[in-house]
N, C-alpha and C positions, 0 to 999 in steps of 0.2 A: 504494500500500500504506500502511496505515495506520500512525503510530511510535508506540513509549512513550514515553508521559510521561515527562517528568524523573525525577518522584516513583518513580513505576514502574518506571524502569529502577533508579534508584537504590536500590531493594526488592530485586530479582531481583539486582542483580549481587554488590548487599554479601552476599545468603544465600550463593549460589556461593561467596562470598570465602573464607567459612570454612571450620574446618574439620567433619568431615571431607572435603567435599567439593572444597576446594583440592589437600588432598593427593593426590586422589584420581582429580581429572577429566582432565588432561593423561593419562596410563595407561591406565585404565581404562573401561570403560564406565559411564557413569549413566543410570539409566532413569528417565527423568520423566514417570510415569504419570498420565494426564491425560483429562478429557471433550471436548477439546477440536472434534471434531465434531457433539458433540451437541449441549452446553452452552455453548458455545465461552466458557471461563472463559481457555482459553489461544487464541491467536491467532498468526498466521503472526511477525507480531514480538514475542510472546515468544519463541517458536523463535528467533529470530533473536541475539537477545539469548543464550539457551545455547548455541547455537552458537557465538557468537565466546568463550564462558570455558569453553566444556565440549566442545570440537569431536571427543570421540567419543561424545558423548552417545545412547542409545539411545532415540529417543518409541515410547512404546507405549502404546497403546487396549487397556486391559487387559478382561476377563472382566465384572467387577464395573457398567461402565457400560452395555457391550451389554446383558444379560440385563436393566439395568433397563429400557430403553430397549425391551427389547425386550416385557415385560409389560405397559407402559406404551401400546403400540401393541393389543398384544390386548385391554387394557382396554378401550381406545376402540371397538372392533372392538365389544366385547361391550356395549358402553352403547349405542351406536348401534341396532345393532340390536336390543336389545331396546325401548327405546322405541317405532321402528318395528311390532313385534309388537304393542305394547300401542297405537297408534294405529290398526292395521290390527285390531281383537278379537280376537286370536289369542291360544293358549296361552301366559302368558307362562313359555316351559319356560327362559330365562335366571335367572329370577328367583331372587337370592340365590346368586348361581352366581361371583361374583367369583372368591373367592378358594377356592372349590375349581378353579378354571381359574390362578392366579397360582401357586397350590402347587405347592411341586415335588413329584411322584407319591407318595416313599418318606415324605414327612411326611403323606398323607393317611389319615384314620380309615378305617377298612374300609366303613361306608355311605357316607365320600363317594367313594370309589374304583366301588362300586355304581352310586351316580348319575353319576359323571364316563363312566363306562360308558355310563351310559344317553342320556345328552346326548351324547355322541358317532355315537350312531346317526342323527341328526336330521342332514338335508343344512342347515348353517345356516355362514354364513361365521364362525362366532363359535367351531366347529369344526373346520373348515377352520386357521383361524388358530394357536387350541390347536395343531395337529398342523405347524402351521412350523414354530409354535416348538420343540417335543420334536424336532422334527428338527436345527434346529441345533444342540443343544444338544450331539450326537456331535460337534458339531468339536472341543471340549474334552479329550477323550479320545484325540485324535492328538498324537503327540508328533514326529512330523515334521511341518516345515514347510513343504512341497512338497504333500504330503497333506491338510493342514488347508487350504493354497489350494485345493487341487481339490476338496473338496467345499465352501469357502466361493464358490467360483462357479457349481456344481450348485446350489447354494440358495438365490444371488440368481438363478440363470436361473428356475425355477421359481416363486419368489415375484413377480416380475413378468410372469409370466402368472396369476395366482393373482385377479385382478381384485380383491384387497383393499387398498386405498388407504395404511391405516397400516403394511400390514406393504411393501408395495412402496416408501415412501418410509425403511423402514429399509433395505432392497434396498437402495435409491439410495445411501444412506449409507456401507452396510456397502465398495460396489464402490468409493465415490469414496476411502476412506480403506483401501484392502484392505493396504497396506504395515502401516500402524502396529497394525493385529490381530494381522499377522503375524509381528511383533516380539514378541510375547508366546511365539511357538514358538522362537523366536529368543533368547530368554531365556532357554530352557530351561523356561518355566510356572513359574519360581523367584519372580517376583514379582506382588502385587495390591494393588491399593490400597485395598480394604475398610478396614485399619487407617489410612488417611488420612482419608478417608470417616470414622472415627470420630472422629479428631482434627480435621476442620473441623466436626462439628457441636458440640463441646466447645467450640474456638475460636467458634464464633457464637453459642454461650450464654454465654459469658463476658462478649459483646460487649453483646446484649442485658440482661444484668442490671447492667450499668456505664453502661447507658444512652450510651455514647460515650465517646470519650477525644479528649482537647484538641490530644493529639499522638500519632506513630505509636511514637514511644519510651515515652511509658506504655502503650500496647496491647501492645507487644515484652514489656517486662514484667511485664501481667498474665499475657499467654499463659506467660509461661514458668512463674509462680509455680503455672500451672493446671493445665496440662499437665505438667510436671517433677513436680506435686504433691508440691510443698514443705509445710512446715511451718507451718501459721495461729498465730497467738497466740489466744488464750482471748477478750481483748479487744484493741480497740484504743486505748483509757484506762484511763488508770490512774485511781481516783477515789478511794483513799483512800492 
């Protein structure tokens, strides 16, 4: 198994340190909402690492990464095969078809609701896919978590017969990591990490227009001046 680094450890354990989450993690539960199946930004020894300062720590695969992940599979689904169509001279009926297949239903215009109609009568795996997805998407709306397992195993059994490569290697995904989904019901559906998700791309724009920092205590705080959005001065010279 692989360890952290010094630097690493010594990042994660000093955040834990503070507060509030000293006060807090001995008691209580923390849920530390994370891609780490997909994206694997977290890895078995970070775990490791909250565990021994947060040992009732709650991990949970929230809402927010699946759905991306999982649009991300019917993209591919849908690129794939339309170029296929377009090498075979076939109608290209994909074409321009993205992102009324990535939308969710209730934000579509009433003509693309029409064509999404119409594109789904066509036997084309890039439909097929569409209609996984809309199916899992009921798991979200259970609020027991016995319930939401049983149908999140109804719908990896299906998708792996469903002969679609990207959505079956989210299958594979979804079954290897089925606890930490289910931490989310477990939660009570009180937590998402969308507002992280905003705070690290705010955090990587900071980084990028700083072009780097020399040490991890001026990155500490820029982000804080960024994030806390503090107070700028007018200038940072004075010239007369």
């Amino acid at each position: 198994m692989a360890r952290l680094a010094p630097k690493e450890r010594t990042i994660v354990v000093g955040t834990l340190a503070r507060k509030p989450f000293k006060s807090r993690c001995p008691a209580t539960f923390l849920a530390i909402i994370g891609s780490s199946p997909f994206t694997f930004k977290w890895r078995a020894h970070h775990f490791k690492v909250i565990r021994e300062n947060c040992s009732e720590a709650l991990h949970i695969l929230d809402r927010f990464h699946i759905v991306a992940k999982m649009n991300k599979a019917l993209d591919e689904v849908r690129a794939g095969e339309s170029r296929r169509m377009e090498s075979e001279g076939r109608t290209p009926l994909l074409k321009k078809s993205r992102w009324l297949l990535l939308k969710r239903e209730e934000d579509l215009k009433e003509e693309q609701r029409f064509r999404l109609r119409d594109l789904l009568r066509y036997n084309l795996k890039t439909a097929r896919a569409y209609l996984l997805k809309e199916a899992f998407q009921q798991l979200w709306e259970y609020n027991s978590r016995a319930w939401a397992g049983k149908l999140l195993d109804e719908w990896c059994h299906q998708t792996m017969r469903s002969r679609i490569e990207p959505m079956k290697k989210i299958a594979r995904s979804l079954r290897q990591h089925r606890e930490l989904i289910l931490n989310y019901f477990r939660a009570q559906k009180l937590l998402s990490s969308g507002v992280v998700e905003g705070l690290n791309n705010r955090a990587k724009v900071t980084m990028r227009k700083s072009y780097g920092f020399r040490t991890f205590r001026y990155l500490e705080l820029a982000l804080y001046h960024t994030l806390g959005k503090l107070p700028e001065p007018e200038s940072t010279h004075e010239f007369f």
